[in-house]
TORLO-262239 format. One record per residue: residue in three letters; x negated, y negated, z of N, C-alpha, C, CB in turn. Coordinates in steps of 0.1 Angstrom, whole numbers, padded with zeros to 4 digits, always signed. Atoms other than C-alpha are relative to their C-alpha. Glycine has a CB too. Example, Ala and Ser with C-alpha at 12.3 -4.5 7.8 and 13.67 -1.06 7.14 Angstrom:
<atoms>
ALA-0009+0012+0000-0123+0045+0078-0009-0012+0000+0010+0000+0012/SER+0009+0011+0000-0137+0011+0071+0008-0011+0008-0004-0005-0014/
</atoms>
This chain:
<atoms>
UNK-0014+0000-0001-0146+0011-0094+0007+0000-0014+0005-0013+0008/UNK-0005+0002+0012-0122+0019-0121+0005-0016-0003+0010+0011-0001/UNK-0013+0013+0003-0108-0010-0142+0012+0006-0004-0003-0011-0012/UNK-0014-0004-0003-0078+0009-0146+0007+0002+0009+0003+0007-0003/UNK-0004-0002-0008-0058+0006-0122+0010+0013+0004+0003-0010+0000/UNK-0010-0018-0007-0040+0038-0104+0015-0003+0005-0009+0009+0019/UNK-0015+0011+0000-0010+0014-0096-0001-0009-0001+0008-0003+0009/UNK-0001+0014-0003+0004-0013-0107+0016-0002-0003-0010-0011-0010/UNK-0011+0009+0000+0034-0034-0101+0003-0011-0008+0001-0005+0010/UNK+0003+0009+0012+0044-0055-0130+0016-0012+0006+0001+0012-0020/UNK-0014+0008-0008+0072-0084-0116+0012+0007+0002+0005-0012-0008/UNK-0007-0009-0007+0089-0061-0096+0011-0004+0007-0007+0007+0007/UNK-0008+0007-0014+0119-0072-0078+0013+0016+0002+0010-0023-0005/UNK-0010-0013-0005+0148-0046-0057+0010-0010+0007-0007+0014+0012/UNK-0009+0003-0009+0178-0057-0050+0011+0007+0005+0004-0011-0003/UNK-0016-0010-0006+0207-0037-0027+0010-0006+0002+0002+0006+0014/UNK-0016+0005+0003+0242-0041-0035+0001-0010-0012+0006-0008+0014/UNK-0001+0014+0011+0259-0067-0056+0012-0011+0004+0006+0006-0017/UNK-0011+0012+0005+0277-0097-0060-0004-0008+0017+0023+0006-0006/UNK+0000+0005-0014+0279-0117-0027-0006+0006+0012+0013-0001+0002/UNK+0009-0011-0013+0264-0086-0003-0010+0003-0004+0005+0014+0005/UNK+0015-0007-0001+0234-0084-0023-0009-0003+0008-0007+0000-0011/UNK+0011+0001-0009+0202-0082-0006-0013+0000-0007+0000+0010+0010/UNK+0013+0006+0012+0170-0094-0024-0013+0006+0011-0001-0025-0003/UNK+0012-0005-0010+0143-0068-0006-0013-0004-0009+0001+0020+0005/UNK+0013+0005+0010+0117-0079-0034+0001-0008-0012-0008+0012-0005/UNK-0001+0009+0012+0113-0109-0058-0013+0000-0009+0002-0014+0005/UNK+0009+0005+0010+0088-0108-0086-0014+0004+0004+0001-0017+0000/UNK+0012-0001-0008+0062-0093-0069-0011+0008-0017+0002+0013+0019/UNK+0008-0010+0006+0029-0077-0092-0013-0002+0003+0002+0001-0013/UNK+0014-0006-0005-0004-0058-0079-0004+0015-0007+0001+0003+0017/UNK+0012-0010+0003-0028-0038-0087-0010+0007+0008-0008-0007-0007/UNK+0005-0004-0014-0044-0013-0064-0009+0012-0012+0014+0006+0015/UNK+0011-0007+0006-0079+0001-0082-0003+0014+0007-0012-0010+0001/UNK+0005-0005-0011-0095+0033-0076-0010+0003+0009+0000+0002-0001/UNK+0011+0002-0010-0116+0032-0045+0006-0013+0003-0019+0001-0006/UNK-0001+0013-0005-0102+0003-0036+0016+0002+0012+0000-0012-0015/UNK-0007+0002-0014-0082-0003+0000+0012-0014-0001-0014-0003+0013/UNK-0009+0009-0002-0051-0025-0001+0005-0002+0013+0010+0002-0008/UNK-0007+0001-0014-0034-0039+0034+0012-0010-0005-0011-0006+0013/UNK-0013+0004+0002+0000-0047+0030+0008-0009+0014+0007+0013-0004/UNK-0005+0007-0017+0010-0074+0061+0014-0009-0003-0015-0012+0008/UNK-0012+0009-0004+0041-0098+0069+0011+0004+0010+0006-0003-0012/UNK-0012+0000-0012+0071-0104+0094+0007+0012-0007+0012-0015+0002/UNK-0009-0008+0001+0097-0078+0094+0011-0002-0005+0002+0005+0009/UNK-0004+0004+0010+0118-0079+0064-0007-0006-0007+0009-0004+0001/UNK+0005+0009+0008+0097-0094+0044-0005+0014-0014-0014-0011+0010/UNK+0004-0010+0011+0094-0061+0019-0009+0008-0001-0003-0004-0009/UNK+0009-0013+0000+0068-0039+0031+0001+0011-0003-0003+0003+0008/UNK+0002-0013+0006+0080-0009+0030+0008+0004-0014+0004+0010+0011/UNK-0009+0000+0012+0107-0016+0001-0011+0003-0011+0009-0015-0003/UNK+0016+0001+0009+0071-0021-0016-0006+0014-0003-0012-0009+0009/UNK+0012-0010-0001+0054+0011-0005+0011+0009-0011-0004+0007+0019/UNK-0010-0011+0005+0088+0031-0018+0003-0004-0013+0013+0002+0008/UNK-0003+0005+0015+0090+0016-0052-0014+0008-0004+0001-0020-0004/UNK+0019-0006+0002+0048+0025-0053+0004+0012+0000-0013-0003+0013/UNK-0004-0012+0000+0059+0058-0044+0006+0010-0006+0004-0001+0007/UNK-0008-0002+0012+0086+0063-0070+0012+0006+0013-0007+0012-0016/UNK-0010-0003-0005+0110+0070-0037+0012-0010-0004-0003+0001+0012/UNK-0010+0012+0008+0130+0041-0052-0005-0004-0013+0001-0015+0010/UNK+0004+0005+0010+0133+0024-0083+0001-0019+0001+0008+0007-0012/UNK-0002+0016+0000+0131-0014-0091+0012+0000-0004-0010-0011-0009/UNK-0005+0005+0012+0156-0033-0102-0002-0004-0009+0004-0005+0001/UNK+0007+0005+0013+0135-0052-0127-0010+0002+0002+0001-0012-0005/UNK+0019+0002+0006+0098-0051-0138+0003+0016+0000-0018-0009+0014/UNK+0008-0016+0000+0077-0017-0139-0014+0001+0012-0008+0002-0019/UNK+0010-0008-0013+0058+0005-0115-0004+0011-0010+0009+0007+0017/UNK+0005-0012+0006+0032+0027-0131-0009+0005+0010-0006-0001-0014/UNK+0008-0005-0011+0012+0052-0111-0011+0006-0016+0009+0014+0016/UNK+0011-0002+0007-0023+0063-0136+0005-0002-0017-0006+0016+0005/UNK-0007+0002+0013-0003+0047-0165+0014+0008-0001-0010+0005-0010/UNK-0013-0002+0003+0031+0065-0160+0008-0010+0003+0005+0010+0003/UNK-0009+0014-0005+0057+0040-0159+0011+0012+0009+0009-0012-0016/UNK-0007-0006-0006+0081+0054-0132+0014+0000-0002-0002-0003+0009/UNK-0014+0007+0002+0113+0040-0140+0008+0012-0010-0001-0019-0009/UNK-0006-0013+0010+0113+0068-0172+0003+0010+0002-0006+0004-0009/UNK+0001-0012+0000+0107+0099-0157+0017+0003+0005-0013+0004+0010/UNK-0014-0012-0008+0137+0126-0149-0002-0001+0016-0002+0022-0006/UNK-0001-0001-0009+0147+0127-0114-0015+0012+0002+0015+0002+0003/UNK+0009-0011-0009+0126+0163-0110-0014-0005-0010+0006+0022+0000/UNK+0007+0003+0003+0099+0149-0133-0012-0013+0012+0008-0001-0012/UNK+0000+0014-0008+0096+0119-0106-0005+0007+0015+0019-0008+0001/UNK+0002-0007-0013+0095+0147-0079-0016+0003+0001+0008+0014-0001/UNK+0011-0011+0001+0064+0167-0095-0012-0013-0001+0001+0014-0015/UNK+0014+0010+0002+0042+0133-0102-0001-0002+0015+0002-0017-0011/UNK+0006-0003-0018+0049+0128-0059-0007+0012+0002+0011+0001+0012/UNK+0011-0009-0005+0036+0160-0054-0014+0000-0002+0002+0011-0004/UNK+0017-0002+0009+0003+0160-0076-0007-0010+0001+0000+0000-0016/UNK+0002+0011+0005-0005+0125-0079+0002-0012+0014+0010+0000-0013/UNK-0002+0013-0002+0007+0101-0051+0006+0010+0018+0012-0011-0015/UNK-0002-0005-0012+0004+0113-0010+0008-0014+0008-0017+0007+0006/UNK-0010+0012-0005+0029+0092+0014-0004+0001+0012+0017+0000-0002/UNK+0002+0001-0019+0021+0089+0055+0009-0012+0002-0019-0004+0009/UNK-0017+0006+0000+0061+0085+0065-0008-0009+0016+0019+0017+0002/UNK+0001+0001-0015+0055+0062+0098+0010+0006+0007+0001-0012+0003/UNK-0006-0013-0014+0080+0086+0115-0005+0014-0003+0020+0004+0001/UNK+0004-0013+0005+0055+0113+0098+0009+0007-0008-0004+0009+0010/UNK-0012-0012+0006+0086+0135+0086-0013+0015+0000+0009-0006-0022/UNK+0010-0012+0000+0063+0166+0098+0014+0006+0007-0019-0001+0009/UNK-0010-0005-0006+0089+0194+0104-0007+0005+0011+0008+0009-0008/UNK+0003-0009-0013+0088+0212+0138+0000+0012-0002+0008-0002+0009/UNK-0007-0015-0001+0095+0244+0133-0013+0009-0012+0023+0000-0010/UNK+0014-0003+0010+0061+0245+0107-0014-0001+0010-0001-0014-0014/UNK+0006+0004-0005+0029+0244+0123-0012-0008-0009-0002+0009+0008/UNK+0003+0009+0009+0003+0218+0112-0008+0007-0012-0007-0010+0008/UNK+0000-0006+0010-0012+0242+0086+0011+0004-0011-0005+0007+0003/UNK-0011+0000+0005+0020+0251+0073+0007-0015-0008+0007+0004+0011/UNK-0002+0018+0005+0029+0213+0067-0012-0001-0009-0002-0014+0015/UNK+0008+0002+0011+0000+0207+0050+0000+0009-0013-0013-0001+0004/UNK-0002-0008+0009+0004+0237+0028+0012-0003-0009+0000+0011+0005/UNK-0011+0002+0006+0040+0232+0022+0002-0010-0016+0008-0005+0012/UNK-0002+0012+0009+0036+0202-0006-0006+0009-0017-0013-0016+0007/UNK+0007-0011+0019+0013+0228-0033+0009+0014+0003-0026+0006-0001/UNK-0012-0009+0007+0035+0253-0027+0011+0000-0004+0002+0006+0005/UNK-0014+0005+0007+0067+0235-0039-0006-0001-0012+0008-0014+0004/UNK+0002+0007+0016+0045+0225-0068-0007+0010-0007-0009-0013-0001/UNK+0004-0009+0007+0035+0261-0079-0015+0010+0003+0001-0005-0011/UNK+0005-0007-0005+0006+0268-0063+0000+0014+0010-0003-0006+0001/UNK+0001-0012-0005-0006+0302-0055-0004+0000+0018-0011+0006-0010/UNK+0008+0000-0016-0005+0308-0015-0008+0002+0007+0002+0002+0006/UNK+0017+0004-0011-0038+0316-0005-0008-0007-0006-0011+0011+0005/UNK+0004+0021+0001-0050+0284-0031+0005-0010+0006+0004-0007-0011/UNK-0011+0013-0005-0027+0264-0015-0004-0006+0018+0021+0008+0001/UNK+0005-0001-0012-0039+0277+0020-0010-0002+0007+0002+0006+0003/UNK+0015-0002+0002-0074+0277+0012-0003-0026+0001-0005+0013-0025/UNK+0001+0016+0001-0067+0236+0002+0003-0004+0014+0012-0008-0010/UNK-0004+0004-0014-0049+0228+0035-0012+0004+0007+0013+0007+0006/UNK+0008+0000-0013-0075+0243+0056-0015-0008-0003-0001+0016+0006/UNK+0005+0012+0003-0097+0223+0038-0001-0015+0007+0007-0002-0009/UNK-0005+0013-0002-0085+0190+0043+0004-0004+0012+0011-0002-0007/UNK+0003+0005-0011-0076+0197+0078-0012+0002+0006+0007+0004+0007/UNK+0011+0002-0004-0112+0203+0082-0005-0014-0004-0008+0011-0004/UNK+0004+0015+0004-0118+0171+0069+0005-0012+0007+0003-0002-0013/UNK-0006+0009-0006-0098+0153+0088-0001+0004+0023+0017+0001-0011/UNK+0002-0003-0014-0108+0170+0122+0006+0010+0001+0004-0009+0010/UNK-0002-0008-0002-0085+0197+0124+0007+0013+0000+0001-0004+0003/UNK-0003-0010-0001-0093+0227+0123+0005+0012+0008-0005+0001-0002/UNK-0005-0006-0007-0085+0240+0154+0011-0002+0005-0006+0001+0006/UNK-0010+0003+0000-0055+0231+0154+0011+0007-0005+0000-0008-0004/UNK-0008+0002+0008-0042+0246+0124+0012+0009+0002-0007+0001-0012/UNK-0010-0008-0001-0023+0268+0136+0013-0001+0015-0009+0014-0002/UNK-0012+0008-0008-0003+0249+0163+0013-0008-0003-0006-0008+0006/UNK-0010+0002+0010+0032+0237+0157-0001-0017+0007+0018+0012+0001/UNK+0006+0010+0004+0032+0197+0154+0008-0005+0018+0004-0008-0020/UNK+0000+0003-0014+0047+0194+0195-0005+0000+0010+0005+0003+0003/UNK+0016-0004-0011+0018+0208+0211-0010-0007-0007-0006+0019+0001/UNK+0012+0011+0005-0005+0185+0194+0006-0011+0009-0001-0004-0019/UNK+0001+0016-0006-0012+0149+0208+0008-0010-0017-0024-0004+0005/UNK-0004+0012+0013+0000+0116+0184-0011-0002-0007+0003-0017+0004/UNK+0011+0004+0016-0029+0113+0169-0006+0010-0005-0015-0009+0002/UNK-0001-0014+0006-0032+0147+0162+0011+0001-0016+0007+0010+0015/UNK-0012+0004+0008+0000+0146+0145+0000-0014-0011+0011-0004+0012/UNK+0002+0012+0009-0011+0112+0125-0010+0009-0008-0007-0016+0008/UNK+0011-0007+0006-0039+0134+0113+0007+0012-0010-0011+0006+0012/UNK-0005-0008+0010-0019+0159+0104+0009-0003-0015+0006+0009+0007/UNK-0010+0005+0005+0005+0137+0087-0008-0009-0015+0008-0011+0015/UNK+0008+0005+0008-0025+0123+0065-0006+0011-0007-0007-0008+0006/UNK+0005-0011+0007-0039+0157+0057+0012+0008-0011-0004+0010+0011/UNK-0010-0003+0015-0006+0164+0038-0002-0010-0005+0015+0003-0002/UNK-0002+0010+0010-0008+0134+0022-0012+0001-0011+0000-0015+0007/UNK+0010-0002+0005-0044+0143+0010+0001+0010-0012-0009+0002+0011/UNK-0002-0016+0005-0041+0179+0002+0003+0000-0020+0016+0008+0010/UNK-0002+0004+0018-0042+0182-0040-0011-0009-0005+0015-0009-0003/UNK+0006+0014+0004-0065+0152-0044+0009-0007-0008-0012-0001-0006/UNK-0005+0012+0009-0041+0129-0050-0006-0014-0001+0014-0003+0004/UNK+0006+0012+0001-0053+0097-0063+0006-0015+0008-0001-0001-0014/UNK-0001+0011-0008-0031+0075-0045+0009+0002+0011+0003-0011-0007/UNK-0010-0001-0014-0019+0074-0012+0003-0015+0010-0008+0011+0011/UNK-0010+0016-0008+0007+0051+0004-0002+0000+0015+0020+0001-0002/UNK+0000+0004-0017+0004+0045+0042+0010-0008+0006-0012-0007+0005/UNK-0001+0009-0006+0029+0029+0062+0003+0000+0012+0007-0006-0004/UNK+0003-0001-0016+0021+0017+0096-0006+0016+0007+0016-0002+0007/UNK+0003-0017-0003+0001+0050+0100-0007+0001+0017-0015+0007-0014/UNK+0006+0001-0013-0016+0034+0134+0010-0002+0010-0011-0010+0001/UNK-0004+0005-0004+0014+0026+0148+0002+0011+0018+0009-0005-0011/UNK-0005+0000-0008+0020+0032+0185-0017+0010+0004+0018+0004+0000/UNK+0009+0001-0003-0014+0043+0188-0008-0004+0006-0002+0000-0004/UNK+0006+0013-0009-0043+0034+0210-0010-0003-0011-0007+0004+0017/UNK+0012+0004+0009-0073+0017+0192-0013+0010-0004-0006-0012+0009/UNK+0011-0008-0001-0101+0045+0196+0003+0012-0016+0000+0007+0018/UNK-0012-0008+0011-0074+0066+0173+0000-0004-0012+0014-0001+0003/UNK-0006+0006+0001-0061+0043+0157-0012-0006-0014+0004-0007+0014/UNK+0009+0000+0006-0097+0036+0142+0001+0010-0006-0011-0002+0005/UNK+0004-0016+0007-0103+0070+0135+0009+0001-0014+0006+0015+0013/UNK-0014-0005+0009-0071+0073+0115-0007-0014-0017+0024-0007+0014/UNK+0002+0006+0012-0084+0041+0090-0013+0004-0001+0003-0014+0000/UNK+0016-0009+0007-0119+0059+0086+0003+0009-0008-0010+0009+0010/UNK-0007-0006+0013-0100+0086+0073+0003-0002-0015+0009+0001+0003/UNK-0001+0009+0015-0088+0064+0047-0007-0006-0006+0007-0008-0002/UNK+0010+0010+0006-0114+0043+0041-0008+0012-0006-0009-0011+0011/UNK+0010-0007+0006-0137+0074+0032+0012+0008-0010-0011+0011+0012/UNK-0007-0005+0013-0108+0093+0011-0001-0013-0012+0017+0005+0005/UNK-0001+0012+0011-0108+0058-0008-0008-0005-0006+0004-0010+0003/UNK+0009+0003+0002-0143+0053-0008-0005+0012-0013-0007-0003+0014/UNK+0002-0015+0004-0144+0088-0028+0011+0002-0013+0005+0012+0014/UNK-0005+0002+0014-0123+0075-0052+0018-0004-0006-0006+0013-0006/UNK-0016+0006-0004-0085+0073-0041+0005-0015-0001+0003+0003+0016/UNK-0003+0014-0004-0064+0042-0042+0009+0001+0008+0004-0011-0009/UNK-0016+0004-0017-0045+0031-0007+0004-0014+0004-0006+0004+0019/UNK-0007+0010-0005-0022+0009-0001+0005+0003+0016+0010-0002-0010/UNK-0002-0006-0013-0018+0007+0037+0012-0015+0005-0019+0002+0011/UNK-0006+0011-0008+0009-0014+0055-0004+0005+0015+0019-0003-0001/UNK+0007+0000-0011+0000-0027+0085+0003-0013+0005-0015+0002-0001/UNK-0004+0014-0004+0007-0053+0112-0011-0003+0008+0015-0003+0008/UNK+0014+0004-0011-0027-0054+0131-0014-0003-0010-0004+0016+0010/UNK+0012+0003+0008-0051-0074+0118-0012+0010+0001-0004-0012+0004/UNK+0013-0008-0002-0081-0056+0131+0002+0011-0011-0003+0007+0017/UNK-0006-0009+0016-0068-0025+0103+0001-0006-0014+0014+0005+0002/UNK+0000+0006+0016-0066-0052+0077-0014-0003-0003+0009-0014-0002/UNK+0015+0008+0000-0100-0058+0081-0006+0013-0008-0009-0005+0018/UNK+0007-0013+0005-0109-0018+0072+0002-0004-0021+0013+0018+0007/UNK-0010+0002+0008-0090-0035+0039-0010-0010-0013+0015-0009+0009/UNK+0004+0007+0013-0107-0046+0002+0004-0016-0003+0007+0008-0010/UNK-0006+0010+0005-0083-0069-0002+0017-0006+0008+0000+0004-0015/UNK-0011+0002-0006-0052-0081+0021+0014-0011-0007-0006-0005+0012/UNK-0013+0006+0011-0016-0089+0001+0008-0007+0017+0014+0018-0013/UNK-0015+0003-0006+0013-0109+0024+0007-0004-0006+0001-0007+0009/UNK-0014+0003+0006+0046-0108+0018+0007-0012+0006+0010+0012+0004/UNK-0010+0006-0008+0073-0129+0029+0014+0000-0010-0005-0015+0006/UNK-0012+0003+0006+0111-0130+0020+0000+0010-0012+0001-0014-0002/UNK+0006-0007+0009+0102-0104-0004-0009-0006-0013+0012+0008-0003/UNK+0015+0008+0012+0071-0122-0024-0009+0002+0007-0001-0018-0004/UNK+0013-0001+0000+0039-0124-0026-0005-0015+0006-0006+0004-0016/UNK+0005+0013-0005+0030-0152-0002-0018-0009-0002+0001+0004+0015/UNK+0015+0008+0003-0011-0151-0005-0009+0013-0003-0007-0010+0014/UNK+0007-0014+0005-0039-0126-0015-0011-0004+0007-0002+0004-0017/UNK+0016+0007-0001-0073-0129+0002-0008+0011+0001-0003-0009+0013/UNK+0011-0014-0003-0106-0106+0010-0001-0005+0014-0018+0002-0011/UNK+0000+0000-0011-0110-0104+0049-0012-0006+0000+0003+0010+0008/UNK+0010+0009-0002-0133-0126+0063-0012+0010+0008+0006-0013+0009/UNK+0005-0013-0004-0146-0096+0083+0001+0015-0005+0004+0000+0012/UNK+0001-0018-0001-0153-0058+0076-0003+0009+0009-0007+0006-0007/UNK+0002-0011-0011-0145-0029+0099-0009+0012-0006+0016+0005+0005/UNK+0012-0012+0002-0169-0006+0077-0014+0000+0001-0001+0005-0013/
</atoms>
């Protein structure tokens, strides 16, 4: 495992609005998510989960501390500078997916290296890749309505993959899932991570925190406790 970490959060806090209406979505928080190594991100609702994942992400900024993803600090870059390190560098699995309709699931997976300059039958050659790696090939050329949910979770993780980015964010990627799936979907991750990726996964089901290196809880936007699961799902 590297000792450099691929993210870290250095006392991070976000707060929305000001004066009397602010809202304190994160206090002080800082982690470190190695690579090959599996984070699980748990607590009640509101308690900063995903405020967390989107700061990691560089879809938001802190208000105070620093977020660096392989040593860039995020906070510096140019808006479209900020764009091109998500593309290359840092895969997201939206829990509403954000997979368009009107694309089919090869298309979606492609779509991400071709904003970022890649040539389209490299780009196409990656995707079909990655949805072979993830189960689906035969698929790839169905549009993301005629698939099943966990189809659609798969595909929703194969863009996130696509490029080898080194770190990918997850939140709630099992959600409304059945268990058999549900598994499937944190094997995925556990072997992209085991291979050298770092993931941070939110998650409210224990049994998935267990796929998990190391389990963070929040609360109130902090860092309530840190532990290693008493069990492993690998």
């Amino acid at each position: 495992m590297s000792f450099d970490p691929v993210l870290r959060l250095t006392d991070v806090s976000r707060v929305h609005g000001d004066g009397p209406r602010a809202v304190r979505a994160l206090h002080g928080v800082s982690l470190e998510v190695a690579a090959g190594e599996l984070i699980a991100v748990m607590g009640p609702s509101g308690s900063g989960k995903s405020t967390l994942l989107n700061l990691a992400g560089g879809l938001d900024l802190p208000t105070s501390g620093t977020v660096t993803v392989e040593g860039v600090p995020l906070p510096t870059l140019t808006a479209r500078d900020l764009a091109a390190l998500r593309r290359r560098r840092v895969g997201y699995v939206f829990q509403d997916l954000n997979l368009i309709p009107s694309l089919t699931a090869l298309e979606n997976v492609t779509l991400p290296r071709e904003l970022d300059g890649v040539a389209f039958g490299k780009a196409r050659q990656e995707a079909l890749e990655v949805l072979a790696e993830v189960g689906l090939g035969e698929v790839a050329d169905r549009f993301p309505d005629d698939i099943s949910g966990g189809q659609r979770q798969r595909v929703a993780i194969a863009r996130a993959l696509v490029g080898g980015r080194r770190l990918i964010l997850a939140d709630e990627p099992t959600g409304a899932l059945d268990t058999p799936t549900g598994d499937e979907i944190l094997q995925l991750l556990r072997t992209r991570c085991d291979a050298g990726a770092a993931v941070l996964l939110v998650t409210h089901e224990p049994r998935y925190a267990a796929w998990a290196d190391r389990v963070v809880f929040l609360r109130d936007g902090e860092v309530a406790d840190s532990t290693v699961p008493l069990e492993s799902a690998r």
